[in-house]
C-alpha positions in Angstrom: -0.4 -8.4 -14.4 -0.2 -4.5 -14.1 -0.9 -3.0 -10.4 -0.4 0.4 -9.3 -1.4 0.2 -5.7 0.3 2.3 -3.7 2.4 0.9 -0.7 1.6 4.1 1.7 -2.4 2.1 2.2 -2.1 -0.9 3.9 -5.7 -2.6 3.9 -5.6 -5.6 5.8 -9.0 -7.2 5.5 -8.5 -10.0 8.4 -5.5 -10.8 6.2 -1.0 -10.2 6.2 0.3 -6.5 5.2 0.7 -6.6 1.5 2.2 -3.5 0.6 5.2 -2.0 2.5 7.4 0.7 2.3 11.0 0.9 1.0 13.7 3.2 0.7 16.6 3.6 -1.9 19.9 4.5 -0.7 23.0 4.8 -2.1 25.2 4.6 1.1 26.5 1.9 3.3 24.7 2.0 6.5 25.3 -0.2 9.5 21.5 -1.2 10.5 22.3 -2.3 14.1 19.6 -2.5 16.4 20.7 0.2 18.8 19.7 3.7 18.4 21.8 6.1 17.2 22.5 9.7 17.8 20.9 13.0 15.8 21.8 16.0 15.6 19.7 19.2 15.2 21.8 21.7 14.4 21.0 23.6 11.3 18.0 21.3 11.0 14.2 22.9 11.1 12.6 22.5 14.0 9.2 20.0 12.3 12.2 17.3 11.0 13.8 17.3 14.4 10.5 16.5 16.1 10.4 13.8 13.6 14.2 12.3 13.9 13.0 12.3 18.2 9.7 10.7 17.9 10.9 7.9 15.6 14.1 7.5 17.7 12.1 7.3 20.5 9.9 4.2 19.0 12.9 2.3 17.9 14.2 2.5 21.7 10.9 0.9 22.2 11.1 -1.5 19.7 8.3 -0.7 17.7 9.5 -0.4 14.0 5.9 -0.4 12.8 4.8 2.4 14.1 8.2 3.9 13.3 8.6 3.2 9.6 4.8 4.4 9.5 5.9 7.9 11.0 8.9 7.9 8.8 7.2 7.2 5.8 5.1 9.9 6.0 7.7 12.3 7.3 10.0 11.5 4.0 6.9 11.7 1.9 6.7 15.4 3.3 10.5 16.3 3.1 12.4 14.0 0.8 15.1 16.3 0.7 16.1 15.0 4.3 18.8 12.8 4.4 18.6 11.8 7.9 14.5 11.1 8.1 15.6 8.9 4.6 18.4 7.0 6.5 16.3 6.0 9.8 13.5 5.2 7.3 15.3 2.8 5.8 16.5 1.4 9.0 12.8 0.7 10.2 12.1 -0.6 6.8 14.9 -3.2 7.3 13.4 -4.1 11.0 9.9 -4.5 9.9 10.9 -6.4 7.6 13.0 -8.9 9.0 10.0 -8.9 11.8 7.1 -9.4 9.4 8.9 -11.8 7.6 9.0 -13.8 10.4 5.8 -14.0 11.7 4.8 -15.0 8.1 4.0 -18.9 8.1 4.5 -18.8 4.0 8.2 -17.3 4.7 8.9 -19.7 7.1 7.7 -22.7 5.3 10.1 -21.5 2.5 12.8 -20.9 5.1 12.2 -24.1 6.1 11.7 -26.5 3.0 14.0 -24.9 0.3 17.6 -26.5 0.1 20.4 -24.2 -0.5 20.6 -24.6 -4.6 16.7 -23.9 -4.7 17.1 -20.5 -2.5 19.9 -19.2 -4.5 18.3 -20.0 -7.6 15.4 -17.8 -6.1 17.6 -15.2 -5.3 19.2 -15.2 -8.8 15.6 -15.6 -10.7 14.6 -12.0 -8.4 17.9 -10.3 -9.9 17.5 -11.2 -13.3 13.7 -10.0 -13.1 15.0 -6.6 -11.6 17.6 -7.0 -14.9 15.2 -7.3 -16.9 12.1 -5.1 -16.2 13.0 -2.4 -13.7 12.2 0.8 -14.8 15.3 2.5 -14.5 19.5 1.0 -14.5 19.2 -1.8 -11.5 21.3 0.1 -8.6 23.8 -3.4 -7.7 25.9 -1.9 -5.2 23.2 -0.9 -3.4 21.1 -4.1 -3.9 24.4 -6.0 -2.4 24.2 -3.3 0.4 21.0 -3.8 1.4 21.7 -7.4 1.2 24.4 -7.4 3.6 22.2 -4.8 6.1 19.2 -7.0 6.3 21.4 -10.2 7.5 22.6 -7.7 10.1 19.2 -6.2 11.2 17.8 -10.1 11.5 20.9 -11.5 13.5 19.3 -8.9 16.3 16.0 -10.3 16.0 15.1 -13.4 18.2 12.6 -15.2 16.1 15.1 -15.2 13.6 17.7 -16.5 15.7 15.5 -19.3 16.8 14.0 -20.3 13.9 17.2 -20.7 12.1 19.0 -22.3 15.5 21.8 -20.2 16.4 22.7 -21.1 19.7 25.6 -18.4 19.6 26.6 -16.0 22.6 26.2 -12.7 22.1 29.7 -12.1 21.6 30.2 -14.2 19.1 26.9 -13.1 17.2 28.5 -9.2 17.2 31.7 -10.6 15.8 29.6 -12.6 12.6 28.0 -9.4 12.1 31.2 -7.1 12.2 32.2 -10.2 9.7 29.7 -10.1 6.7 30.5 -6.6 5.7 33.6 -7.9 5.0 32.7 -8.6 1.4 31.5 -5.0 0.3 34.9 -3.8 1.2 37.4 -2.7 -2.0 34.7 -4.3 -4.6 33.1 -2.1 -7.3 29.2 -4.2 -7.4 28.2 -3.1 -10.8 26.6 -6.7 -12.2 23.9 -8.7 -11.4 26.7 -11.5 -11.1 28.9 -9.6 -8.5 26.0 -8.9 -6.5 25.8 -12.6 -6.3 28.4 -13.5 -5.4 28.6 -10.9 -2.4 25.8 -12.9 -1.0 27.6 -16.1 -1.4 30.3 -14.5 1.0 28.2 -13.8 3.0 26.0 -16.7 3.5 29.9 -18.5 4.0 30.9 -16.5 6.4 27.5 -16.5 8.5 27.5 -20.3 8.0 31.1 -20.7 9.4 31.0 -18.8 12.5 27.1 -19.2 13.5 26.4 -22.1 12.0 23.7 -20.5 10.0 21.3 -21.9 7.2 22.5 -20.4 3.8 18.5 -20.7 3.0 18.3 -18.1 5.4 20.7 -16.0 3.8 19.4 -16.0 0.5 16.2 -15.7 1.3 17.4 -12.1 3.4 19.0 -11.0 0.2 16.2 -11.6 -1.7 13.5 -9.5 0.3 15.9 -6.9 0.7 16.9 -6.7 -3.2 13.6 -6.4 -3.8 12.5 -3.9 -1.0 15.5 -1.5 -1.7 14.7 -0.2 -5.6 11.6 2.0 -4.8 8.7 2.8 -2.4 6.8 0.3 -4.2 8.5 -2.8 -5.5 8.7 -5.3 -2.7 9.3 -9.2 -2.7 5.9 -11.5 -1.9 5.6 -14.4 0.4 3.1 -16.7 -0.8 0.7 -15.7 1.5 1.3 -12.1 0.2 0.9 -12.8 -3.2 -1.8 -14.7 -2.8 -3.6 -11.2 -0.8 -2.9 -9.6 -4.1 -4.3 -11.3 -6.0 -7.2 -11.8 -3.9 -7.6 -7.7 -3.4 -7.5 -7.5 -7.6 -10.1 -10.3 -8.2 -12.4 -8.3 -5.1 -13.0 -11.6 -3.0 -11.1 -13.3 -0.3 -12.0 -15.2 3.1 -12.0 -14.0 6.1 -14.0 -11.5 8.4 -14.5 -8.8 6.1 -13.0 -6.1 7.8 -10.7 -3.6 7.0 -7.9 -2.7 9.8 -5.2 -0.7 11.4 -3.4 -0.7 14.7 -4.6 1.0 17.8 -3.5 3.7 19.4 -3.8 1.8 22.9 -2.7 -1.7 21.2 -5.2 -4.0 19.8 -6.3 -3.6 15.8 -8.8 -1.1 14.9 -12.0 -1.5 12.4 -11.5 1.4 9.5 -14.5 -0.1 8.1 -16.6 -3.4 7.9 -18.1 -4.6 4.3 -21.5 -4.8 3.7 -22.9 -8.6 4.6 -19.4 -10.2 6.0 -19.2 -12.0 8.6 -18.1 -8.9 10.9 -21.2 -7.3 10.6 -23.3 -9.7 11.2 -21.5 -10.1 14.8 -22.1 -6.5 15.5 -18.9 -5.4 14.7 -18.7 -1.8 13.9 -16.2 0.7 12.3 -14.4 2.5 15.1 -14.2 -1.0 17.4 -11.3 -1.7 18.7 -10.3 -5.7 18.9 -8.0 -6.4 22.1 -8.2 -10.5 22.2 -8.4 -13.5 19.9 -9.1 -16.7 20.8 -8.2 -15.8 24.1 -5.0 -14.2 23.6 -4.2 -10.5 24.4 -3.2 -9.1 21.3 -2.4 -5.4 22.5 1.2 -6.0 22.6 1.6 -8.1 19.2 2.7 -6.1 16.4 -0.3 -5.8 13.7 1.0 -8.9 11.6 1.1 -10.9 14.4 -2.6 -10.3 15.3 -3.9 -9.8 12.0 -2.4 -13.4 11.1 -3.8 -14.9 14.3 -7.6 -13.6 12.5 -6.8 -15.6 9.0 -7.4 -19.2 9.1 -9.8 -21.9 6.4 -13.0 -20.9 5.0 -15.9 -22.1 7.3 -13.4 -22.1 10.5 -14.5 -19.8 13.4 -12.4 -17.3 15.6 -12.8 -15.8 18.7 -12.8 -12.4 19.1 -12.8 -9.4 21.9 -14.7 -6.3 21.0 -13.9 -3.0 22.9 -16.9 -0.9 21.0 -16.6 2.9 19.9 -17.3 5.5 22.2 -19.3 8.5 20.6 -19.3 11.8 23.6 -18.1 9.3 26.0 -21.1 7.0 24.9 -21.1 3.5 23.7 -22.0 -0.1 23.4 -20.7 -2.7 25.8 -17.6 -5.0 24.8 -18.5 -8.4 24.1 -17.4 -11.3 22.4 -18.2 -13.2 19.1 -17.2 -16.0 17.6 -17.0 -14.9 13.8 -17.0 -17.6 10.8 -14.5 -16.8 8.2 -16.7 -16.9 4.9 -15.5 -15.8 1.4 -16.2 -12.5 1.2 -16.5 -9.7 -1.9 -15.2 -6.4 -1.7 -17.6 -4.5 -3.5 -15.7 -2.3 -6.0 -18.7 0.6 -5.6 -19.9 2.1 -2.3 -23.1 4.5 -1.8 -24.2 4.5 -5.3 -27.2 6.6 -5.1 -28.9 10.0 -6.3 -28.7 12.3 -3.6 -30.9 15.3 -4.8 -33.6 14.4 -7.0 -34.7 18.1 -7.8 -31.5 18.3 -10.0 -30.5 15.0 -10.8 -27.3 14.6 -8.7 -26.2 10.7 -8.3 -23.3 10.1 -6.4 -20.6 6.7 -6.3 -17.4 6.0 -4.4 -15.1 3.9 -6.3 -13.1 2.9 -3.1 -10.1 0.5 -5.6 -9.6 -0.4 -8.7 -10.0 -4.2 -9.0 -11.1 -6.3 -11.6 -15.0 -5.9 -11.6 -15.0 -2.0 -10.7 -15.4 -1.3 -15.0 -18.2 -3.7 -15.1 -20.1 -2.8 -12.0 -19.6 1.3 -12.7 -21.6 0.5 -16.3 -24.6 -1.2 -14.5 -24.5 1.3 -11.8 -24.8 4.4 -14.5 -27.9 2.9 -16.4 -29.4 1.7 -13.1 -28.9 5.9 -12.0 -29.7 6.7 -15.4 -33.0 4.8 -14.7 -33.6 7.0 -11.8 -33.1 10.6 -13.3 -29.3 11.4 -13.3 -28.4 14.2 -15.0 -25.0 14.7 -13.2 -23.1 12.4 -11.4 -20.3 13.1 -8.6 -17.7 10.0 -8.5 -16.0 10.2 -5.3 -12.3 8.7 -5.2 -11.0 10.0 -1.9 -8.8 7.5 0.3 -8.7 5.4 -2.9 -5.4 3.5 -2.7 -5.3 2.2 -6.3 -5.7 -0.7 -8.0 -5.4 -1.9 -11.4 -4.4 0.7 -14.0 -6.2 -1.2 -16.7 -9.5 -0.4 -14.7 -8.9 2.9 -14.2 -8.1 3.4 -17.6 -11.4 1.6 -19.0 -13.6 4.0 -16.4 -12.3 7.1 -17.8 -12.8 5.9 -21.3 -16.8 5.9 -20.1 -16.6 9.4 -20.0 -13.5 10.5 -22.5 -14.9 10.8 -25.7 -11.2 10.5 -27.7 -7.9 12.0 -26.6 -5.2 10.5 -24.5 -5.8 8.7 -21.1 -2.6 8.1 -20.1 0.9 7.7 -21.4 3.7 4.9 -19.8 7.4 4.9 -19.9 9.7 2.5 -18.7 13.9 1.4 -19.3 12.3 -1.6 -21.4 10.4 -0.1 -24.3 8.0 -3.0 -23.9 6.2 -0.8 -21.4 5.7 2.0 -23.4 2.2 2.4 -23.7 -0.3 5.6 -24.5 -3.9 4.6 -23.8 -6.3 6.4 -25.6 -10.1 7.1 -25.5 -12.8 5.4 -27.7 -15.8 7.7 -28.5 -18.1 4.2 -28.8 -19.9 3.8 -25.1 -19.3 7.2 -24.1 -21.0 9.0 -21.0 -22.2 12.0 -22.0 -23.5 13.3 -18.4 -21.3 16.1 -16.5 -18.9 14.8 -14.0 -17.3 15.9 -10.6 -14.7 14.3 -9.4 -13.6 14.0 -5.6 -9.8 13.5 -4.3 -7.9 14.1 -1.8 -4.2 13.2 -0.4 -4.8 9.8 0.1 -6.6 9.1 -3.5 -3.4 7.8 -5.5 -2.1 5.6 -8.3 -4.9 4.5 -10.4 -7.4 6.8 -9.0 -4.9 9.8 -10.0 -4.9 8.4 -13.5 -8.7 9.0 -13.7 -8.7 12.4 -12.3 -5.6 13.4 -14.8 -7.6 12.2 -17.3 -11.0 14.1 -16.7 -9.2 17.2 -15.9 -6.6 17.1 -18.5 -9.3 16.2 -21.2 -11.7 19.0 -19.5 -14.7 16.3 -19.0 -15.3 17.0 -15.9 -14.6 19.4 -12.9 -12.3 17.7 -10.2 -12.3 19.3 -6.9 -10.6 18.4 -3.4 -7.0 18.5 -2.4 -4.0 17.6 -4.0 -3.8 13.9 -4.5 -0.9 11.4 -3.1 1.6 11.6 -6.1 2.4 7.9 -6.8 3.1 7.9 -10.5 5.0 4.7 -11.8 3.3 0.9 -12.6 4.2 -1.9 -10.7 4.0 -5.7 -12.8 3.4 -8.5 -10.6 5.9 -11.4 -11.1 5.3 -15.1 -9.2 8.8 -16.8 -8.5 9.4 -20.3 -9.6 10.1 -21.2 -5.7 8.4 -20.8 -2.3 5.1 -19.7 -4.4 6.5 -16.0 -3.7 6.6 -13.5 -6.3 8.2 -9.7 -6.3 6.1 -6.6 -6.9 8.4 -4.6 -9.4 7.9 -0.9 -10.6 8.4 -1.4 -14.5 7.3 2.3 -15.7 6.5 6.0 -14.4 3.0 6.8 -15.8 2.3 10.7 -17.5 -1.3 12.7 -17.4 -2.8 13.2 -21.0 -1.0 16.7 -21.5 2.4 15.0 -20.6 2.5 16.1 -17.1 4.2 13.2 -14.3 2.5 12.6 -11.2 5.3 11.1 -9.3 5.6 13.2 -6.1 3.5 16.0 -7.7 0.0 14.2 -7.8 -3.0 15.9 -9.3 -3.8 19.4 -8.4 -7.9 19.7 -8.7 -9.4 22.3 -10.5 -11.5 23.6 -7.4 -9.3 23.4 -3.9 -11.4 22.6 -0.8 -9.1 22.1 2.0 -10.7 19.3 4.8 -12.7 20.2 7.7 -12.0 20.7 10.5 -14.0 18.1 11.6 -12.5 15.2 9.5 -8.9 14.2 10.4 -5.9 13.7 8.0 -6.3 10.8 5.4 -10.0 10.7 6.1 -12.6 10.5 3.6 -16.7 10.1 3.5 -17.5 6.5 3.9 -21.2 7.4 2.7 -23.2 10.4 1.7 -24.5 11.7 5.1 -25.2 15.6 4.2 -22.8 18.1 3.7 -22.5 19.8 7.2 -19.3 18.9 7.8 -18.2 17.4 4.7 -17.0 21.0 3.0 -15.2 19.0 -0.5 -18.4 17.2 -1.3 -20.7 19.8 -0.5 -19.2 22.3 -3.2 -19.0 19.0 -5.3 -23.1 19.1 -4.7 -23.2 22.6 -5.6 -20.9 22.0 -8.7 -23.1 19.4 -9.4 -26.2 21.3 -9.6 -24.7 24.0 -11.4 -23.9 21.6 -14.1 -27.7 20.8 -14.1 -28.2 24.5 -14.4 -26.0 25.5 -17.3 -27.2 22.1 -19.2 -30.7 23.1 -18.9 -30.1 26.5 -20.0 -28.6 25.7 -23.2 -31.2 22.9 -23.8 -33.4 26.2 -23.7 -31.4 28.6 -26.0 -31.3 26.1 -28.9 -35.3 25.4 -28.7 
C-alpha cells in the first residue's frame, strides 16, 4: 500500500499519534537525559532562540512540545547541525515515551519471547534491505539502536514495566556499558548491525537484569525512525490508525486534535454528524478532564489514548469552551459514545457565486473514497451551473498517492502526472494522464505551506500541465512515497520511504515544494499553518479571494471566446 502522508500533520481523531518525526544522523551521540550546553557564538541570532527554547523544554521534560519546535526549526534551517542533533535527541525521548504509553507496544513487550523479538527486529532490517530508497545507512541504524536503549533506561515507565529494580548507580554504569559494542567495529551489513544489538541486549541483561524483548523491540523502533522524516516503525494500534485514516472511517469521537497551550487537548475541528458534535463540542474547545481525570499535565498520547476505547462505549469528558472577544459558552460535561465515524474526503462543496458559475471543494486528504466522491461532487455542481471550479487543498496533509494521481487525471487531458524513483527499480513509475473522463471546466487551485505530499502531486500536475491556475504560498516540500509493510509479529508494521517522487517537467519537490503560479502571502488575520475550514467570504481570507476573482475571470475569458467563434 502506497502512502505519502507527511509526518509534520499529526491528526489524531480521538485516536494514538501515527506519524512522527525522525532524524538521520551520521554521528554517534550520547542521548542522555540531561541537558546539554550550546553555544552561540558565530551562530544567527533566530537559531539560537531556537537551541534556548527547546533546551529550555527538555529541562522541563516536555519532548513533545520540543521535538515539535525542533521539527519545524530544522524544516526552516536544515543546514544547522546543532537544531539537527537536539532534534534527534527529542525524537529519541518521544519515542521511548509514546511507546510506552502505547497498550499495543506493551502487549508486544510483554508477550513476545526473545527468538520472536529478534526475528522482528531482523524481518524490519531486511525490509529496510530490501525497499529503502536509498543504500540502508547500518552504522547509523546500530547507533541509533544503541541511543534509544540509553534514552529509555532514563525513562520510568520503562524501567517499571520491564522490572529493573537497579540503583541509580548501577543503571549509569549499564548505560556507560552498551556503547561498548560500537567501539573499533566498521557496521556496514545488515548482519553486523545485528549482532550489535545482540551485545547489547547481553550486556543490559547481565547487569540490569533486563528483558532482551525489550531490547529488540528498542532497536527496532529506532532502526526504523532513524532513515528519514518519514519512515517510522507501527505499533499495532498505529497501524491499525493507518489504515483506518486511508479507508476514511474509524471509531471514536470524531474529532480532530492538538495539545493546548495551557494543557489539556484542543479541538482543530469536529466532523460533520460524530459523536462530538452532537455533545456540543465545538472547534476551538479546549478538553481538560476525562472520566474524571485531569489531563492537563499528560502528554497528548496519554490523553488522547485515555479518549479511544470499543465502539458503543461511552467517555466522560470536560469541555472548557472557546472564548471569542473574551465571550463564550460555559464548560460543561458530556458523556460522548464512541460510534464509527467517516471522515468525509470533501468539505464545503458548494457554488459560491452563481452570477459566474464559481463552485468551490476542499479536498482535506487523500484517502481511498476522495476519487469517487470528487466525480459525484462535479456532476452534482455541474447540475447546479459550474462553469469554474476552485479546489482548495490548503492544510492537506496527504494521503494516498494513487488518489491524488486519479484526481488530477479528471482534469489532465494526457501528459505526465507524476514520475517515481526509488534504489529498487520496482518503484519506478511515471503516471500518466488519460484523455477518456476528462474535466473540461477551468480550475484554481489553493495551497499553502502545510498542503504537502499527495496534494503537492496534484498542484505539480495542474501547473506543470498548464490546466489550471494554482495560487497561494509555497507548499510543504515532502517529495518521496512511503509503502506500508505489516510485520509478521506484535501486528506492527514499519512505514518505509521506498521512492522520491518528480513533477511532470522533472522538477523534485523534496524540500522545494510547489511554487504557485499567483503568490498570496496569509493574512494577517489567519495564523501560520491555518487554512479556511469553509467558504465564509473573502474579507479576511486574501488567497481564496484572488482565487474568486481568478475564478470569475476564467468565466470571463471562456465566454468571450464562446462569442468570437459564433
Amino acid at each position: 500500500m502506497r502512502q505519502t502522508l507527511p509526518s509534520a500533520i499529526t491528526r489524531l481523531f480521538a485516536a494514538l499519534v501515527v506519524g512522527l518525526t525522525v532524524l538521520t544522523t551520521t554521528s554517534v551521540v550520547r542521548a542522555q537525559g540531561d541537558s546539554v550546553a550550546i553555544s552561540s557564538e558565530a551562530m544567527p541570532q533566530a537559531i539560537s532562540k531556537l537551541l534556548t527554547q527547546g533546551k529550555e523544554l527538555e529541562g522541563q521534560h516536555r519532548w513533545g512540545d520540543a521535538l515539535a519546535l525542533y521539527e519545524e526549526a530544522v524544516r526552516k534551517h536544515p543546514e544547522d547541525r546543532k537544531l539537527a542533533e537536539r532534534f534527534g535527541i527529542a525524537r529519541l525521548h518521544y519515542g521511548v515515551e509514546r511507546r510506552y504509553v502505547d497498550h499495543s507496544f506493551l502487549d508486544a513487550v510483554t508477550t513476545l519471547d526473545v527468538t520472536q523479538a529478534n526475528d522482528l527486529y531482523g524481518e524490519l532490517m531486511g525490509k529496510i534491505e530490501s525497499h529503502y530508497v536509498d543504500t540502508p545507512p547500518w552504522s547509523m541504524l546500530a547507533q541509533r539502536g544503541v541511543q534509544s536503549v540509553d534514552v529509555a533506561l532514563t525513562k520510568t515507565n520503562f524501567l517499571r514495566h520491564n522490572g529493573v529494580n537497579a540503583d541509580t548507580a548501577t543503571i549509569l554504569q549499564a548505560r556507560r556499558a552498551i556503547y561498548g559494542p560500537l567501539r573499533n567495529r566498521q557496521v556496514t551489513t545488515r548482519e553486523a548491525a545485528i549482532a550489535v544489538e545482540q551485545q547489547v541486549a547481553q550486556i543490559a541483561s547481565q547487569q540490569l537484569g533486563l528483558s532482551r524483548t525489550a531490547i529488540a523491540m528498542e532497536f527496532t523502533a529506532a532502526a526504523a525512525g532513524s532513515l528519514d522524516h518519514y519512515s517510522a516503525f507501527l505499533s499495532g494500534d498505529q497501524l491499525r490508525e493507518i489504515y483506518s485514516q486511508i479507508e476514511g472511517n474509524f471509531v471514536g469521537l470524531g474529532v480532530e486534535l492538538k495539545a493546548a497551550a495551557s494543557g489539556g487537548l484542543e479541538i482543530v475541528s469536529v466532523i460533520p454528524n460524530s459523536p462530538a458534535e452532537r455533545a456540543n463540542i465545538q472547534s476551538g474547545d479546549t478538553i481538560t478532564m476525562i472520566d474524571g481525570k485531569n489531563i492537563t499535565a499528560m502528554t497528548t498520547d496519554e490523553a488522547a489514548g485515555m479518549l479511544t476505547g470499543e465502539e458503543g462505549s461511552y467517555v466522560r469528558v470536560h469541555v472548557e469552551p472557546a472564548k471569542t472577544n473574551g465571550l463564550g459558552r460555559p464548560a460543561f460535561d458530556a458523556d460522548v459514545r464512541r460510534e464509527h465515524v467517516d471522515v468525509p474526503s470533501l468539505e464545503d462543496v458548494e457554488i459560491v457565486d452563481a452570477s459566474y458559475g464559481v463552485a468551490y471543494a476542499r479536498v482535506p486528504v487523500f484517502q481511498k473514497t476522495t476519487s469517487r466522491d470528487l466525480e459525484q461532487a462535479l456532476w452534482d455542481l455541474h447540475a447546479k451551473g459550474m462553469r469554474t471550479l476552485v479546489l482548495d487543498l490548503r492544510g492537506n496533509p496527504g494521503g494516498l498517492l494513487t488518489s491524488s494521481v486519479e484526481l488530477a487525471d479528471k482534469f489532465v487531458a494526457q501528459g505526465r502526472i507524476v514520475s517515481t524513483r526509488g534504489r529498487s527499480a520496482g518503484e519506478d513509475f511515471d503516471y500518466r494522464a488519460h484523455r477518456a473522463g476528462t474535466w473540461r471546466v477551468p480550475l484554481v487551485v489553493l495551497i499553502d505551506d502545510q498542503s504537502a505530499s499527495a496534494s503537492e502531486i496534484f498542484a505539480a500536475a495542474i501547473r506543470d500541465n498548464r490546466r489550471g491556475t494554482v495560487v497561494g504560498e509555497r507548499s510543504f516540500g515532502k517529495g518521496s512515497v512511503q509503502g506500508i509493510f505489516p510485520l509478521g509479529y506484535g501486528g506492527a508494521g514499519i512505514r518505509l520511504t521506498t521512492a522520491k517522487f518528480f513533477s511532470p517537467n522533472g522538477k523534485p519537490i523534496s524540500q522545494v515544494g510547489v511554487q504557485p503560479d499567483i503568490v498570496v502571502r496569509r493574512a494577517n488575520g489567519l495564523p501560520e499553518g491555518a487554512h479556511a475550514a469553509a467558504y465564509r467570504g473573502t474579507d479576511q481570507d486574501t488567497a481564496l479571494s484572488k482565487a474568486l476573482e481568478i475564478a470569475r475571470s476564467q468565466v470571463v475569458k471562456s465566454t468571450t471566446a464562446d462569442n468570437s467563434h459564433r
